[in-house]
C-alpha positions in Angstrom: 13.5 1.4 -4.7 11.5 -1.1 -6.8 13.4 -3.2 -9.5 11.3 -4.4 -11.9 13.2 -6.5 -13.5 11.5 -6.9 -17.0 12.1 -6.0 -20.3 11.2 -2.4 -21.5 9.7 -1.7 -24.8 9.8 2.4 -25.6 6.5 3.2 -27.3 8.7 5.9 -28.9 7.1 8.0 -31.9 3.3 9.3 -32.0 1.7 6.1 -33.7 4.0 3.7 -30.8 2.7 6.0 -28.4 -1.3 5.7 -29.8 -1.5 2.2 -30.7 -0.1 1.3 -27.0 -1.5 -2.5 -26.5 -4.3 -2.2 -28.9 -4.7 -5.9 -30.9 -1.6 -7.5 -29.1 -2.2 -11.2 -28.1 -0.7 -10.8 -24.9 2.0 -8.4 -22.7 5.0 -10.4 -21.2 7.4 -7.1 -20.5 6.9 -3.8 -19.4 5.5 -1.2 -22.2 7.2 2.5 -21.2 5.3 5.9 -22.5 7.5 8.9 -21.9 5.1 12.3 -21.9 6.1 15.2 -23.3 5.7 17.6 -20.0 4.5 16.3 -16.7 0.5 16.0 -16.9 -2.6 14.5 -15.6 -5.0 14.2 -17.9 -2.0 13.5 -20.9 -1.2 10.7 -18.9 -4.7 9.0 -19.4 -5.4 6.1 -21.2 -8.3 3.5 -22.4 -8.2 -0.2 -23.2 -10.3 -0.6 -26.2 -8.9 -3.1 -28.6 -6.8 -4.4 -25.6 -7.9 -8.3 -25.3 -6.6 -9.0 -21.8 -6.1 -7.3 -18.5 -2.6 -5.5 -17.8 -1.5 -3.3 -14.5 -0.4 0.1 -14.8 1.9 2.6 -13.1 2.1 6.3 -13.6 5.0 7.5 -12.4 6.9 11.5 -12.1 10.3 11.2 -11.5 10.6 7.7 -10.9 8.2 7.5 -8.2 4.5 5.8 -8.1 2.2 8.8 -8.3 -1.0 6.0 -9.1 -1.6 2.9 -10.2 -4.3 0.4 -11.4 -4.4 -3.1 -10.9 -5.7 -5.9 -13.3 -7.4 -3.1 -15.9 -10.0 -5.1 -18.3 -10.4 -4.9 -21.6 -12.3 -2.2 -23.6 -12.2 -0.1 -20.1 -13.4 3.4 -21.1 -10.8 5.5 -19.2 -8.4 5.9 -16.8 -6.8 9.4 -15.2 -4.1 9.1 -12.9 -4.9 10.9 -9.6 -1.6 13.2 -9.8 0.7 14.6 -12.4 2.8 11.8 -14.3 5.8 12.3 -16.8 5.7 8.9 -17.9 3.5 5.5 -17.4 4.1 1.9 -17.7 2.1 -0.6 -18.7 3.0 -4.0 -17.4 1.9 -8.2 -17.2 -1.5 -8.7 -15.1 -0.4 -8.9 -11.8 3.0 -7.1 -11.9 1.9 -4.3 -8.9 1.0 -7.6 -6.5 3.8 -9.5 -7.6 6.3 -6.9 -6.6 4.5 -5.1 -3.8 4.6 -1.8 -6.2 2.4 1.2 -4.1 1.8 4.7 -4.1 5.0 6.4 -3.6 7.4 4.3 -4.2 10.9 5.2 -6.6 10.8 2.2 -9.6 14.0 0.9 -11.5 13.1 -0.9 -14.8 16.1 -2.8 -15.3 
């Protein structure tokens, strides 16, 4: 298990959920998006209006079903590979930092 020891921000209602990272200055905690039912391409995501480069996780259950390191800015799209209930975007260099891979079970607190 992989403790990742930030603070967690719930992107909680639709417009949370949409707005995501779009026009922040920067991301110095972990940003959680619950989905609705476990999907893949529900789970995907772009970076326009994002002005710096964040990791994320997609996760089912609690375990690392993909992940993308150092995503750039205005990035087009991005589909996890597998089914995801939830995702988390995190700090630039998060998934090196804490040697986060494929497959393994993440604790946020």
């Amino acid at each position: 298990m992989k403790l990742l020891g930030l603070e967690v921000e719930v992107a909680e209602n639709s417009f949370e959920k949409m707005k995501g990272l779009m026009f922040r200055r920067k991301l110095n905690h972990a940003l959680l998006f619950k989905l609705r039912k476990p999907t893949r391409l529900g789970a995907s995501i772009h970076s326009f209006f994002v002005f710096f480069p964040f990791d994320i996780i997609w996760l089912h259950n609690w375990r690392i079903v993909d992940l993308r390191e150092e995503v750039k800015p205005f990035t087009p799209n991005l589909t996890p590979r597998k089914t995801a209930d939830c995702f988390v975007e995190l700090p630039a260099g998060t998934i090196k930092k804490k040697k986060l891979k494929i497959g393994s079970i993440v604790k946020l607190v």
